[in-house]
C-alpha positions as CSV (number, residue, x, y, z in Angstrom):
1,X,11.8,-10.4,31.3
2,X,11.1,-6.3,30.4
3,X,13.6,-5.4,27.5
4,X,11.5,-2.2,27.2
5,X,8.7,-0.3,27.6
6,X,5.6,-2.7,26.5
7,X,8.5,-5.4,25.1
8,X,9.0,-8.6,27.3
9,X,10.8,-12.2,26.1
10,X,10.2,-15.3,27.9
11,X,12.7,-18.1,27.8
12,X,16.4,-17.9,27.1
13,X,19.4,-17.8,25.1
14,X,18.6,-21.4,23.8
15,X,15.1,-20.6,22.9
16,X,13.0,-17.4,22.9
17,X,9.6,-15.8,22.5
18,X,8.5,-12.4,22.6
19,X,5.6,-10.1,24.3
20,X,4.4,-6.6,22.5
21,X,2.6,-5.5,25.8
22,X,-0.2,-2.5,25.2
23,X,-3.4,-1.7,27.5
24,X,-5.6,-2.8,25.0
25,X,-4.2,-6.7,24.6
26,X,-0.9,-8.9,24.0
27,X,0.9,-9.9,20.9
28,X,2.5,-13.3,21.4
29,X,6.0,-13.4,18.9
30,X,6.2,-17.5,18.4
31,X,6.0,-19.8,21.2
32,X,9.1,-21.4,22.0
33,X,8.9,-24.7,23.3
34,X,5.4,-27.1,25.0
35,X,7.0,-26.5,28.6
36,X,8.0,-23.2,28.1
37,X,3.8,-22.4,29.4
38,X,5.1,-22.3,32.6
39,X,7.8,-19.2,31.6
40,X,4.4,-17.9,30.1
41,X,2.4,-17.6,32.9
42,X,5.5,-16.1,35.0
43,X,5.6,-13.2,33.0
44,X,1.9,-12.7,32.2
45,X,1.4,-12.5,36.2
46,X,4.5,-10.3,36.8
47,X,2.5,-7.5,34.5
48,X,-0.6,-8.4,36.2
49,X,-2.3,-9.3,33.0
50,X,-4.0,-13.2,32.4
51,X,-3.6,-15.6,29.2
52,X,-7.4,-13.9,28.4
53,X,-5.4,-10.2,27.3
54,X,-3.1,-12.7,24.6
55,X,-4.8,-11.4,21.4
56,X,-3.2,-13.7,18.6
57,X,0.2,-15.6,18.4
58,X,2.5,-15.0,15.2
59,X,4.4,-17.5,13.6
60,X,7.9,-16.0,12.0
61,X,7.6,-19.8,10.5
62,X,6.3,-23.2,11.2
63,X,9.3,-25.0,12.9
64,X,8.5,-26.9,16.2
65,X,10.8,-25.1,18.7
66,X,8.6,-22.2,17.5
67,X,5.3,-23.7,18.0
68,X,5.7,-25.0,21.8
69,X,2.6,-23.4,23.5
70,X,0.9,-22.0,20.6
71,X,-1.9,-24.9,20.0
72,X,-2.3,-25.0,23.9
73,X,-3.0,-21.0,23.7
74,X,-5.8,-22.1,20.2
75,X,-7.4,-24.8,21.9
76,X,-7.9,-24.0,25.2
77,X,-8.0,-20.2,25.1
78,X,-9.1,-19.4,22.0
79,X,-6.3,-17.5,20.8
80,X,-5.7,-17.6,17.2
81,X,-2.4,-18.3,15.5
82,X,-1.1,-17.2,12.5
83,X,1.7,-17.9,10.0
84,X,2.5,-17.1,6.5
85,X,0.9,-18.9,3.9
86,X,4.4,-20.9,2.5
87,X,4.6,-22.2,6.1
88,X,0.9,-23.1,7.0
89,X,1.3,-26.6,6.2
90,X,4.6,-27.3,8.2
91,X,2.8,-25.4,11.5
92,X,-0.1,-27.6,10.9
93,X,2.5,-30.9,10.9
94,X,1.8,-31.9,6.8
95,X,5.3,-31.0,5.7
96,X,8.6,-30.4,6.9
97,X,12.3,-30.3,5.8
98,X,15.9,-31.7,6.8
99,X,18.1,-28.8,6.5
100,X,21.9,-30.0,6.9
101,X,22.8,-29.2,10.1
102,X,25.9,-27.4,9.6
103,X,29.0,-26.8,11.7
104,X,28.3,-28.4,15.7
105,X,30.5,-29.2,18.7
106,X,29.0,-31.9,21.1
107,X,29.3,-29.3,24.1
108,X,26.6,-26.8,22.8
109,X,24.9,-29.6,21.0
110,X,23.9,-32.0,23.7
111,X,23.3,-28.4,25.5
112,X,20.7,-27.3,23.2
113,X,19.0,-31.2,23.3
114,X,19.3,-31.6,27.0
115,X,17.2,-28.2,27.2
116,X,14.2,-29.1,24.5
117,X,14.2,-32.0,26.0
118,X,13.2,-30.8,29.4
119,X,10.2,-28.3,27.9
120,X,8.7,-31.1,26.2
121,X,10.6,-29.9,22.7
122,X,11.2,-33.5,21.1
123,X,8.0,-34.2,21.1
124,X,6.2,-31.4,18.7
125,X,2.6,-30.1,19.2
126,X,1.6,-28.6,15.8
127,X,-1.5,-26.9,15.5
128,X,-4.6,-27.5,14.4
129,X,-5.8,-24.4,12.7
130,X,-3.8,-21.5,11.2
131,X,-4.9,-18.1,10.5
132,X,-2.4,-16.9,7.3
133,X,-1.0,-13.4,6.0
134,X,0.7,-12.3,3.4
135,X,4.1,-10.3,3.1
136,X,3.4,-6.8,3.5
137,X,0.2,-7.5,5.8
138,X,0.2,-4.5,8.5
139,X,-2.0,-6.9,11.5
140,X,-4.7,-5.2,13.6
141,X,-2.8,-6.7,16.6
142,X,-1.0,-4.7,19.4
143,X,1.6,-3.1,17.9
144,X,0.6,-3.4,14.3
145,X,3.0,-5.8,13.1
146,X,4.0,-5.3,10.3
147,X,4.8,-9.1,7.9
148,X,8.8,-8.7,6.2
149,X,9.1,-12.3,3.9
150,X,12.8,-13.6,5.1
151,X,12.6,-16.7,2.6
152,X,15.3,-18.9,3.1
153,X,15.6,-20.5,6.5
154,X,11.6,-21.9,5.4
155,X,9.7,-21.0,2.5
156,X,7.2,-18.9,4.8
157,X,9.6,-17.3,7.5
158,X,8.8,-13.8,8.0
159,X,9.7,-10.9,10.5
160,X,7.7,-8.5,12.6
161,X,8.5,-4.9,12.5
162,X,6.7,-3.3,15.1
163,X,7.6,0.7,15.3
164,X,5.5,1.3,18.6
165,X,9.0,-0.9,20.6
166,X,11.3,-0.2,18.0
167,X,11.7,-3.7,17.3
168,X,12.0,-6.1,14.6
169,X,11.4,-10.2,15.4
170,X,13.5,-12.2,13.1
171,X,12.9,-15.8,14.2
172,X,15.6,-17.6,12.7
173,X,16.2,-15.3,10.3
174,X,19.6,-15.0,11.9
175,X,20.7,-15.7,15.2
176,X,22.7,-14.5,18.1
177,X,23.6,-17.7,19.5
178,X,24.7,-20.6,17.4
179,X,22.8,-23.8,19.2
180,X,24.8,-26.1,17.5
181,X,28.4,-24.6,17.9
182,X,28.0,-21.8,21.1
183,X,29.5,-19.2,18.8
184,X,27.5,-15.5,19.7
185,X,27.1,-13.1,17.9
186,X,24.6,-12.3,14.7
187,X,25.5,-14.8,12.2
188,X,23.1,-17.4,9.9
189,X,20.8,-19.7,11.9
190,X,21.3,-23.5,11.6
191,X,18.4,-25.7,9.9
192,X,17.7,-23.3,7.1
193,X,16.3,-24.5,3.9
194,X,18.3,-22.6,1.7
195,X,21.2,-20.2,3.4
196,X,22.0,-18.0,-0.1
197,X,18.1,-17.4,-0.1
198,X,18.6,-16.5,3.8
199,X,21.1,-14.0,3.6
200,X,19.6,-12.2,0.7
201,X,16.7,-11.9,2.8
202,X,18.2,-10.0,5.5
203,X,18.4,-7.2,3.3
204,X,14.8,-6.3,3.3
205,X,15.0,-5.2,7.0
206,X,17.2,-2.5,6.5
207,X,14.8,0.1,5.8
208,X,13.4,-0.8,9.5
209,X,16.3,1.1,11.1
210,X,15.1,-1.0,14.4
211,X,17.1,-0.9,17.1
212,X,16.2,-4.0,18.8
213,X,17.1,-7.3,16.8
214,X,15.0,-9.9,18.5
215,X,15.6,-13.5,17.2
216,X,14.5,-17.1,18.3
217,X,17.8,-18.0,19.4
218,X,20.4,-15.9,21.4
219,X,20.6,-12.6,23.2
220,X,18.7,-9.5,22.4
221,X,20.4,-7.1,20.1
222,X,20.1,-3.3,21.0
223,X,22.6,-1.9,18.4
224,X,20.5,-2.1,15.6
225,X,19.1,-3.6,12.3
226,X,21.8,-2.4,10.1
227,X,25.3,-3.5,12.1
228,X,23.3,-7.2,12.7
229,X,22.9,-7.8,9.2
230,X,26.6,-6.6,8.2
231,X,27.9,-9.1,11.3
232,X,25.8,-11.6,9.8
233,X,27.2,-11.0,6.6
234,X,30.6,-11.3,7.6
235,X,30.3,-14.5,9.8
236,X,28.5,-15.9,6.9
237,X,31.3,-15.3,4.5
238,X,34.4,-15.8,6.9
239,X,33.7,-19.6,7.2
240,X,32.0,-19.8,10.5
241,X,28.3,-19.9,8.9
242,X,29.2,-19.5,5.4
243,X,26.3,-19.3,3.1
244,X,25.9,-21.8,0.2
């Protein structure tokens, strides 16, 4: 799906990953889910462009419904992947975490399962081999991402500011759509290491002014940085995703 100019997403609401699009290559944003190659391949030949133009796929952190396709993309393409130093080791499968899960309802729940388990999602690829940066790191990538550190849903999650689509990647930094509850909107993303750390986080994208808020989980948001991070704020505090 176009959002914009030289910005695509593939997959959904449930589970997303993003396209910086220029003539000169591709910028994968994460890589959703195993089966989500197929949604891949859609897009790639809807813009007339092959897996070859993918120059690298960035992490925003090392959880498996963000790896999907990405060791598929390293082994058999050659594509590198990269992630931020703190979450090298859980991309490569030699750490993880169990965050509490937080608020659910079954609905949304067995929603969210029913889908990861269709793209191959409970059963994890991690990858073999991880390229790592380093907050502030301005990548010689399409676009020029630029690395933000958003510490708190993992050690090493990170956002993408990329001026050239006006966009800034969150992962799960936040979300838009609660997987485990249905609720929309911006608010904190379940399965975070440490939600106080989260939240403070958020802060550090202000200075962005981006206009699209692009996260793993839920809708596009077109109405910028700053009014995400105060709804975030507020839902966090209000008791539907309080911080703790």
């Amino acid at each position: 799906m176009e959002l914009a100019p030289g910005l695509h997403r593939i997959g959904n609401d449930l589970v997303a990953a993003y396209l910086v699009v220029e003539p000169g290559g591709i910028t994968l944003i994460d890589a959703g889910l195993p089966g989500q190659w197929k949604d891949l391949q859609a897009e790639l030949a809807a813009m007339g462009r092959r897996t070859e133009d993918i120059r690298a796929v960035l992490l925003t952190h090392g959880d498996p419904d963000h790896l999907g396709f990405a060791e598929r993309l390293r082994r058999e393409h050659g594509v590198p992947v990269w992630a931020h130093a703190a979450d090298s080791a859980r991309a490569r499968g030699l750490e993880s975490s169990k965050p509490s899960w937080g608020p659910m309802r079954i609905g949304p729940v067995l929603r969210f399962l029913a889908y990861a388990a269709t793209k191959g999602g409970l059963r994890p690829v991690h990858v073999s081999e991880v390229h790592e940066f380093a907050d502030g790191d301005v990548l010689d990538l399409p676009g020029s991402p630029r690395v933000i550190g958003l510490p708190g849903h993992s050690p090493g999650s990170v956002a993408f500011h990329v001026p050239s689509v006006d966009a800034v990647f969150v992962g799960d930094g936040l979300t838009t759509r609660h997987v485990l509850t249905g609720r929309s909107g911006p608010q904190p993303a379940p399965f975070t290491d440490d939600p106080a750390q989260a939240l403070a986080s958020l802060e550090r994208l202000r200075s962005t002014e981006a206009r699209w808020v692009l996260p793993g989980h839920g809708t596009p948001w077109r109405d910028g940085i700053a009014a995400a991070i105060d709804a975030v704020v507020r839902a966090a505090h209000d008791g539907s995703g309080a911080a703790r």
